[in-house]
C-alpha positions as CSV (number, residue, x, y, z in Angstrom):
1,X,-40.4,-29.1,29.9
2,X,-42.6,-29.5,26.7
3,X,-39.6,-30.7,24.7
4,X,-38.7,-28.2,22.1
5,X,-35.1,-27.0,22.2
6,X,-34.8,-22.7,21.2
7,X,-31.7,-21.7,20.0
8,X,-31.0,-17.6,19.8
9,X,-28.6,-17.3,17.0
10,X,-26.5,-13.6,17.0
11,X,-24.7,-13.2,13.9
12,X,-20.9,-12.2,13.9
13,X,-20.0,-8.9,12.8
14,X,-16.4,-8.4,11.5
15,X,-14.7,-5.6,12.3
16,X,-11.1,-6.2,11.4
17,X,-9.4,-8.0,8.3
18,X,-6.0,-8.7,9.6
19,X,-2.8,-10.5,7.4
20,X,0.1,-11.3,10.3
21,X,3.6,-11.5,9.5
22,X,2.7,-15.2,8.7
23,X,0.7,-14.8,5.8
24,X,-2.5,-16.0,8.2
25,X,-5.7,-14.6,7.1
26,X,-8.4,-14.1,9.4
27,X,-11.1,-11.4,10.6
28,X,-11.7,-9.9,14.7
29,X,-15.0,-9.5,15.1
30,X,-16.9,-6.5,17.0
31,X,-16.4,-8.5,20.2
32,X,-12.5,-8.6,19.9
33,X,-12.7,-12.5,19.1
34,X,-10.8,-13.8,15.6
35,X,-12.7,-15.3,13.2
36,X,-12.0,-17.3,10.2
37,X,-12.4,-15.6,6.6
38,X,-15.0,-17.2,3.8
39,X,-14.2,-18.5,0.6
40,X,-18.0,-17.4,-0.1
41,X,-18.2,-14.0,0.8
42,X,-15.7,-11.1,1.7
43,X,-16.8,-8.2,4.1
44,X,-16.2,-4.5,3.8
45,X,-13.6,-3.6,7.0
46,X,-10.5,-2.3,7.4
47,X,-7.4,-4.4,6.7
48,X,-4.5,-4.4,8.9
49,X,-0.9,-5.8,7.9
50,X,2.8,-5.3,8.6
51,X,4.7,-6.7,11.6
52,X,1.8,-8.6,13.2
53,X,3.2,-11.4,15.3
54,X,-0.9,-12.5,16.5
55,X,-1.3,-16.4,15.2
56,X,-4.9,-17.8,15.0
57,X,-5.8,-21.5,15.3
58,X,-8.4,-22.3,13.2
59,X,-11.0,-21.7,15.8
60,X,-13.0,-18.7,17.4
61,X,-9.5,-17.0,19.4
62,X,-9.6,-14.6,21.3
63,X,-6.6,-12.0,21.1
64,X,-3.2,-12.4,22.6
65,X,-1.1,-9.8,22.2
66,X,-1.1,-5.9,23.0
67,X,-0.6,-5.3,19.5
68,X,-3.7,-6.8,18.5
69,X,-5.8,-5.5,21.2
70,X,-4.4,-2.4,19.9
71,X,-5.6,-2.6,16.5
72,X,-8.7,-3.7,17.1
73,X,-9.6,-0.7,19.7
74,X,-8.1,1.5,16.3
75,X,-11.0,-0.5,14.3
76,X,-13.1,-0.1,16.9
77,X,-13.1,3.6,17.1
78,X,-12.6,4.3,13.1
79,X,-15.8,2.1,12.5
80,X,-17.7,4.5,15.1
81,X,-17.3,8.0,13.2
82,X,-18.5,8.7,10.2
83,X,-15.1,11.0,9.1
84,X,-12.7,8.1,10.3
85,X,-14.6,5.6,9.0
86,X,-14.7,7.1,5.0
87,X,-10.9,8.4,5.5
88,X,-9.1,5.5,7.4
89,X,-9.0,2.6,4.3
90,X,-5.8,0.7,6.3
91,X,-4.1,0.1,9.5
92,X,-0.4,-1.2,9.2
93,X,2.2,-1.7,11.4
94,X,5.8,-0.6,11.0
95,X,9.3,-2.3,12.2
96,X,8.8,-0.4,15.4
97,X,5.5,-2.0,16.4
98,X,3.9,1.4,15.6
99,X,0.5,1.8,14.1
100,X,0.0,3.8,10.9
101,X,-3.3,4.7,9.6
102,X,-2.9,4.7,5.5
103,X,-5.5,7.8,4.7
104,X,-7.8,7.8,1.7
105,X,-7.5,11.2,0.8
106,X,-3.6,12.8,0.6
107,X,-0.7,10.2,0.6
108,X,0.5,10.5,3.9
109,X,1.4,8.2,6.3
110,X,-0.2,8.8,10.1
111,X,1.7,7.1,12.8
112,X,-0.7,6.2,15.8
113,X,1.5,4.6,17.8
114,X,-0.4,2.6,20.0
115,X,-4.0,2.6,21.1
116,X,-3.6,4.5,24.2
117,X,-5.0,7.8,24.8
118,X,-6.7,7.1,21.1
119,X,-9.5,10.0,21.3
120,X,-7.1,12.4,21.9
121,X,-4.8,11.9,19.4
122,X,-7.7,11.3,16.9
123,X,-9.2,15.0,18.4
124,X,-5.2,16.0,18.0
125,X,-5.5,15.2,14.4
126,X,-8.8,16.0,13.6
127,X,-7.9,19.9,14.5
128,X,-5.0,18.9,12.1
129,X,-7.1,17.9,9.5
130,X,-9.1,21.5,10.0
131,X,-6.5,24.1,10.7
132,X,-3.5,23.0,8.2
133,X,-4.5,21.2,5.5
134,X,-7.0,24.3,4.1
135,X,-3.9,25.9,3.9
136,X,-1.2,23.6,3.2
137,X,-2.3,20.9,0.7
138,X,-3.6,17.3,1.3
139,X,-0.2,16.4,-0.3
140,X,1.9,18.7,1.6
141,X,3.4,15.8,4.3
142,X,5.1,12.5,3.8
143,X,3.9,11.7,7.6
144,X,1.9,13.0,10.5
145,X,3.5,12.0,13.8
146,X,0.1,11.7,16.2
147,X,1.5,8.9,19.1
148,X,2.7,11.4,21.4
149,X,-0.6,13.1,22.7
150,X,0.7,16.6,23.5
151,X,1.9,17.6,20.0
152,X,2.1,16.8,16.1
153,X,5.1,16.0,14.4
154,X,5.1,16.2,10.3
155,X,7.4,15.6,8.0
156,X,7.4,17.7,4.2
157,X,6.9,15.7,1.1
158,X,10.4,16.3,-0.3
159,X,9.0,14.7,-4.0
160,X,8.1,17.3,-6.8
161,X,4.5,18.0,-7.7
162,X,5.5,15.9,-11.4
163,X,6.6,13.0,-9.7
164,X,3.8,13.5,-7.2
165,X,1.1,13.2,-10.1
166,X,3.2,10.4,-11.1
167,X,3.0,8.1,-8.1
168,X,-0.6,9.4,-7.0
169,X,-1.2,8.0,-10.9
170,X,0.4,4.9,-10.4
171,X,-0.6,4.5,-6.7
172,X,-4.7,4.7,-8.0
173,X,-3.8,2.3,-10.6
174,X,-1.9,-0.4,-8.4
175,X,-4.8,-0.3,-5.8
176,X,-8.0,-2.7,-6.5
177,X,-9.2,-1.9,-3.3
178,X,-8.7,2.3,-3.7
179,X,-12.3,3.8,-4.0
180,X,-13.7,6.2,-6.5
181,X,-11.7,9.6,-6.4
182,X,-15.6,11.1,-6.0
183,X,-15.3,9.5,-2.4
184,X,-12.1,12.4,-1.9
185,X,-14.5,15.0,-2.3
186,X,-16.9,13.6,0.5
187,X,-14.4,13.4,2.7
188,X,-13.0,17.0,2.3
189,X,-17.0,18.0,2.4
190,X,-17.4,16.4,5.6
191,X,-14.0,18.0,6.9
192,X,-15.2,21.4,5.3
193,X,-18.7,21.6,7.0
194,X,-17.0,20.5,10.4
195,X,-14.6,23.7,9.8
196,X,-17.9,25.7,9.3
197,X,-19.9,23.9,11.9
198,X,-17.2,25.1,15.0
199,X,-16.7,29.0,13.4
200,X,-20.7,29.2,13.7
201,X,-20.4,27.9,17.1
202,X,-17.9,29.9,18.0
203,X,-19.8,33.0,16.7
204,X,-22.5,32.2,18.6
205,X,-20.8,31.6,21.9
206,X,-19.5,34.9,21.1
207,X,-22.4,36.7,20.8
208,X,-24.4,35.1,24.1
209,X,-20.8,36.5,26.1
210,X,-21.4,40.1,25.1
């Protein structure tokens, strides 16, 4: 009534770089709506490429597809946990509409699947990440099958540890986007003090049953 017009402003919040089979460009923001990217400024988020069929039009979209749903629930939950979040650098999808989550540390692909029953299979993988790769290697597996939720199917790195060091060279070299190797040993840490985090637990537990 006296005039004066108030305008609450919320700023957008990407969550989701995404490059479809189109060679479109564009970002989904925390509310699952595509955005537009800036010639000005670039944000820090996951990217996601590959067989991605989702078109935007130039405007604020919101998401058509199941696939694209699908990756943004992945980004969603990544960008939540700490771990995820430092380990995760890509999500990519494969000629048979699967997800795959390109790790920073080891050189394995994970295959996802879809989005469905996500926390499980990221629990599935986490206990994974804990139990086999102490004793295994980071470098042990070409790929770590995660999409069906009642079991884990790997496949062995048939290259030898030369031509490993090789392509692990060349790999870091080819990347722009790759990370300090520093940020490896943060991750392992963070896996590491989990490890020690559940045996203390599980000490204790022990000790309150007797």
């Amino acid at each position: 009534m006296d005039g004066v017009i108030h305008i609450e402003i919320q700023q957008r919040q990407p969550i989701l770089r995404v490059l479809n089979s189109n060679d479109q460009d564009y970002y989904i923001d925390r509310d699952g709506l595509k955005m537009p990217v800036s010639a000005n400024f670039t944000a820090n988020v996951l990217v996601a490429n590959g067989r991605i069929m989702e078109h935007f039009s130039g405007k604020v979209d919101t998401l058509i597809t199941k696939l694209a749903a699908d990756l943004y629930k992945t980004a969603l939950y990544i960008k939540a946990d700490t771990i995820w979040d430092s380990q995760i650098e890509q999500l990519y999808v494969n000629d048979k509409n699967d997800i795959e989550l390109i790790p920073r540390v080891g050189i394995q692909k994970i295959i996802l699947g879809t989005a469905d029953s996500l926390d499980t299979k990221m629990n599935n993988l986490l206990a994974f990440y804990k139990q086999a790769m102490p004793k295994v290697g980071w470098d042990t597996y070409k790929t770590i099958n995660i999409k069906y939720t009642n079991q884990i199917v790997c496949e062995k790195n048939k290259i030898d540890t030369l031509a490993l060091k090789a392509q692990l060279k060349k790999d870091a070299a080819d990347s722009a986007a790759r990370k300090p190797i520093a940020m490896d040993s943060i991750i392992r840490n963070d896996i590491r003090k989990q490890i020690t985090a559940d045996k203390e637990e599980q000490k204790t537990n022990t000790r309150k049953n007797k």
